[in-house]
C-alpha positions as CSV (number, residue, x, y, z in Angstrom):
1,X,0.0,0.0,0.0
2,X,1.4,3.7,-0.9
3,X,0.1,6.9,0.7
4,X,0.3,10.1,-1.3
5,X,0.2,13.0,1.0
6,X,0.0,16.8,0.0
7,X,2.8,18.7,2.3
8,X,3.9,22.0,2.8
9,X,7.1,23.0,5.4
10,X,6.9,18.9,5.9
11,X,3.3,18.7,7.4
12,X,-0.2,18.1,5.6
13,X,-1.4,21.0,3.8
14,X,-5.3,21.9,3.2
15,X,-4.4,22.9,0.2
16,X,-3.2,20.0,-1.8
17,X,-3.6,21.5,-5.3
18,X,-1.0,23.7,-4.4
19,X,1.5,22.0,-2.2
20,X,5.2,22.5,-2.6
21,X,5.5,18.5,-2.6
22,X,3.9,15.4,-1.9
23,X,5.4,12.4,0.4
24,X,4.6,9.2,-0.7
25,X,4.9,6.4,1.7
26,X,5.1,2.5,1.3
27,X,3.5,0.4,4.0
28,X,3.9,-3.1,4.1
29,X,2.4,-5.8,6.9
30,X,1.4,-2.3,9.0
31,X,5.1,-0.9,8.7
32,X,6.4,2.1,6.9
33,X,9.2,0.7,4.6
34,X,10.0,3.7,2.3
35,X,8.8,7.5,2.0
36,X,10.2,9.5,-0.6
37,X,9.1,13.3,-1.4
38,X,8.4,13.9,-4.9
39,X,7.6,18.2,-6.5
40,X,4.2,18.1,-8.2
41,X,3.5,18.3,-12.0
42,X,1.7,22.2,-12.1
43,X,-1.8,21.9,-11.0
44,X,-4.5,21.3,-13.3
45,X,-8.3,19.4,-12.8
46,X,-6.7,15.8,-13.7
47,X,-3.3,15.5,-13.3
48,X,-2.8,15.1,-9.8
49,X,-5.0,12.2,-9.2
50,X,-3.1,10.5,-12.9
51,X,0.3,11.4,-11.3
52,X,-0.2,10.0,-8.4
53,X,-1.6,6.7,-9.7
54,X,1.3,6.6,-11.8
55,X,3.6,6.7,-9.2
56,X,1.5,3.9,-7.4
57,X,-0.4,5.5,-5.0
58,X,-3.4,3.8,-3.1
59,X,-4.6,6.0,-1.1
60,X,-4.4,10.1,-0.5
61,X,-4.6,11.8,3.2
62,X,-5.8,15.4,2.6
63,X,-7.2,18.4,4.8
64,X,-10.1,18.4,2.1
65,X,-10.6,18.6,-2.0
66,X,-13.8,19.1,-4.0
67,X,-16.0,16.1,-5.2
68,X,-14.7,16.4,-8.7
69,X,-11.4,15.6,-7.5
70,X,-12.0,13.1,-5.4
71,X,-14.0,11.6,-8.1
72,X,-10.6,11.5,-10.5
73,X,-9.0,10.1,-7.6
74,X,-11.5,7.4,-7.2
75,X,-11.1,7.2,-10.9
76,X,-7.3,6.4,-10.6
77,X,-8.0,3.8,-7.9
78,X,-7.1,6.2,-5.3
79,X,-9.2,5.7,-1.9
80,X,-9.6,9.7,-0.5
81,X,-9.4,10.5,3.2
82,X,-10.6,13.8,3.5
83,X,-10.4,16.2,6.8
84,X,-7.2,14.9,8.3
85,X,-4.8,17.6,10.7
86,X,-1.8,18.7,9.3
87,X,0.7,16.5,11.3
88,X,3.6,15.0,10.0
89,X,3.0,12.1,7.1
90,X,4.5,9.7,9.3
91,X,2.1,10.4,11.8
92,X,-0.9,10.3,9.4
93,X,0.3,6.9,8.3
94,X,0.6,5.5,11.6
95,X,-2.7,6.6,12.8
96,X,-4.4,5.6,9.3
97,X,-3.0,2.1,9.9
98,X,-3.8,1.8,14.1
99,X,-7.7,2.9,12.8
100,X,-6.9,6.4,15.4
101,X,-6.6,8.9,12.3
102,X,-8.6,11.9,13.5
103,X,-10.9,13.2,10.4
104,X,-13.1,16.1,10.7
105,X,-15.2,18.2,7.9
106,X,-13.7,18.6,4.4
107,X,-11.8,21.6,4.3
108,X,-11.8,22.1,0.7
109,X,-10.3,25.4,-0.2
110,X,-12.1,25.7,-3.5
């Protein structure tokens, strides 16, 4: 399983169309085995959610997104956890994976 994260200064941003980069994490039998950080493509309806598949994302933790993204991500075979709290992505990871991950409203900034 890979999580595609949106950061900015290292910790989740509600903004993912606009993040300076996005950490993408490899999980295997519940542990983290790999994160790398990888600079965006420039932001465009579409190309996030076919980037991000490309680079083998599962799933994407974000502060919140508007339904027609999280339809391209859904699309890509991306599950979307909206509403998460801009922690480290590490931190998101581990709580997405212990079932403690914190989610409130959708704070989509569009």
């Amino acid at each position: 399983m890979k999580f595609a994260i949106p950061l900015a200064d290292g910790k989740l941003t509600a903004h993912f169309g606009h993040c300076q980069e996005f950490a993408l994490i490899e999980v295997e039998n519940d542990e983290i085995k790999k994160k790398d950080t990888h600079v965006p493509p420039p932001h465009e309806p579409g190309v996030l959610p076919a980037w991000l598949h490309s680079l083998g994302a599962n799933v994407i933790i974000a502060g919140g997104m508007g339904g027609r993204a999280i339809d391209l991500f859904k699309q890509n075979g991306i599950n979307v956890i909206v509403g998460a709290p801009a922690l480290e992505p590490e931190e998101l990871v581990r709580s997405y994976l212990d079932n403690t991950l914190s989610t409130g409203a959708n704070v989509c900034d569009h």
